[in-house]
C-alpha positions as a Markdown table, in Angstrom:
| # | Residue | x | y | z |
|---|---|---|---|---|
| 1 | Unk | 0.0 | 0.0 | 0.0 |
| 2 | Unk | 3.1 | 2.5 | 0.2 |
| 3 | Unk | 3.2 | 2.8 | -3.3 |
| 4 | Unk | -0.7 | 3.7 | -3.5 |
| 5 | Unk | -0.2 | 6.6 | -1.0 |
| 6 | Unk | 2.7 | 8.1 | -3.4 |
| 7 | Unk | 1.0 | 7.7 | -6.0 |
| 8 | Unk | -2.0 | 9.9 | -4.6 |
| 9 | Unk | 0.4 | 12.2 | -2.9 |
| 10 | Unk | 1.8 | 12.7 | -6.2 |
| 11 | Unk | -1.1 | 13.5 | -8.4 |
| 12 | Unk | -2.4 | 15.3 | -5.7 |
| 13 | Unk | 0.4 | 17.6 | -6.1 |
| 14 | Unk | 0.3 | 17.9 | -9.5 |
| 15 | Unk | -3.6 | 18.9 | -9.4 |
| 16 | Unk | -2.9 | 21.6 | -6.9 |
| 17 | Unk | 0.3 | 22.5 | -8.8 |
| 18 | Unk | -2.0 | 22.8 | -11.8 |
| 19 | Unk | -4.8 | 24.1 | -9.8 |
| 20 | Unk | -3.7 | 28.2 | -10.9 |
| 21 | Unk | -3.6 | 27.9 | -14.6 |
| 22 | Unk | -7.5 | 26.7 | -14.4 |
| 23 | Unk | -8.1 | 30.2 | -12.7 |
| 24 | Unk | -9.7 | 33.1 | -14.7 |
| 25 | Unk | -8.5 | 36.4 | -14.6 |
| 26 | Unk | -11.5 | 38.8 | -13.7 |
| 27 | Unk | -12.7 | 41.9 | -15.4 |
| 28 | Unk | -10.7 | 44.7 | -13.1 |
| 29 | Unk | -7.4 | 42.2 | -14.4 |
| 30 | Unk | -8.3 | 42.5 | -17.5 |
| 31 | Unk | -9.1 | 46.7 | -17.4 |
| 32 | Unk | -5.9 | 46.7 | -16.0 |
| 33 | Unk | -4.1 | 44.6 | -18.1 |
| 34 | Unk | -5.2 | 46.9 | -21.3 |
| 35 | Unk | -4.0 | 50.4 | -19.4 |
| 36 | Unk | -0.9 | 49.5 | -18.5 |
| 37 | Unk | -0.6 | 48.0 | -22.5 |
| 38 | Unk | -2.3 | 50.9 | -24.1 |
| 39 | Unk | -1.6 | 53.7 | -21.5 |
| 40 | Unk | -5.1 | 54.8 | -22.6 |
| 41 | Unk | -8.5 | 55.5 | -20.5 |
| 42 | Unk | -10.5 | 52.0 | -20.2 |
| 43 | Unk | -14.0 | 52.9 | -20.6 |
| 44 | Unk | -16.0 | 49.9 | -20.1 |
| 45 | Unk | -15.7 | 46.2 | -19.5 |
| 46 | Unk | -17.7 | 43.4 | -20.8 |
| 47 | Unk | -17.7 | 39.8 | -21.0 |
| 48 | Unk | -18.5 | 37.6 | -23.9 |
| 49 | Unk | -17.9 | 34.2 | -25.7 |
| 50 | Unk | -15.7 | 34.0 | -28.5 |
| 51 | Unk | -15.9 | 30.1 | -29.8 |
| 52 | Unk | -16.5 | 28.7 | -26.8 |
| 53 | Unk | -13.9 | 30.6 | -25.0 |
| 54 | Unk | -14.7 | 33.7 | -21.9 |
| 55 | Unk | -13.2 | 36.8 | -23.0 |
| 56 | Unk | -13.4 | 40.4 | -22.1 |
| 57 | Unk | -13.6 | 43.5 | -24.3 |
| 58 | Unk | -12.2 | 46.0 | -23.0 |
| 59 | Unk | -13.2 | 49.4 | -24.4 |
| 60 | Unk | -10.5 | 51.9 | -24.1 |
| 61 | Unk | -9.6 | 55.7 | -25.1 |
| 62 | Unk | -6.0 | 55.8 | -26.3 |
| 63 | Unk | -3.7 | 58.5 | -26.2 |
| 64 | Unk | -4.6 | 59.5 | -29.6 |
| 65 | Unk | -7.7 | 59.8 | -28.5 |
| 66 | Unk | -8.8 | 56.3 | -30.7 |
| 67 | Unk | -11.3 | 54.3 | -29.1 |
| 68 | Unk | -10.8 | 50.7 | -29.8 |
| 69 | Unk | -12.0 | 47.4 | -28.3 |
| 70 | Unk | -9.1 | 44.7 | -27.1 |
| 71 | Unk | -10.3 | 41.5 | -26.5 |
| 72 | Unk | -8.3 | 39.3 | -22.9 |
| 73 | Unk | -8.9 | 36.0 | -23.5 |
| 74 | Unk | -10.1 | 35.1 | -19.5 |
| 75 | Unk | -8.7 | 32.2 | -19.0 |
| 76 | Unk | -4.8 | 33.0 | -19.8 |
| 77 | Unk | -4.8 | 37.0 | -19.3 |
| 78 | Unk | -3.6 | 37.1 | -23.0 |
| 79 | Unk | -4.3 | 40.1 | -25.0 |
| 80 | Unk | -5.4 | 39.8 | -28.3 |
């Protein structure tokens, strides 16, 4: 039976370890993440689904004075 409880401790430390990357990033994340990116004034935050996926557009006044829309994919924080 030694080797059964390794074998649980073990994939019970790779599930935790794994536990984070499952996490979504939320909506003041993903404001955030598009200032600091664009330097611009984020001026609203929605979700949506984009093929099955959670993302938020992000609505933000640039420098320029451009308004565009950047989409964060929710899950990873990456911006499209």
């Amino acid at each position: 039976m030694p080797r059964l409880s390794n074998l649980r401790t073990l994939l019970l430390a790779a599930l935790l370890a794994a536990a984070p990357l499952a996490h979504a990033i939320d909506r003041d994340q993903a404001a955030a993440k598009v200032q600091k990116q664009t330097g611009g004034r984020v001026l609203s935050v929605d979700s949506a689904d984009r093929g099955g996926e959670k993302v938020f557009r992000v609505k933000v006044l640039t420098r320029s004075g451009e308004v565009r829309i950047v989409i964060v994919d929710a899950k990873t924080g990456r911006v499209r």
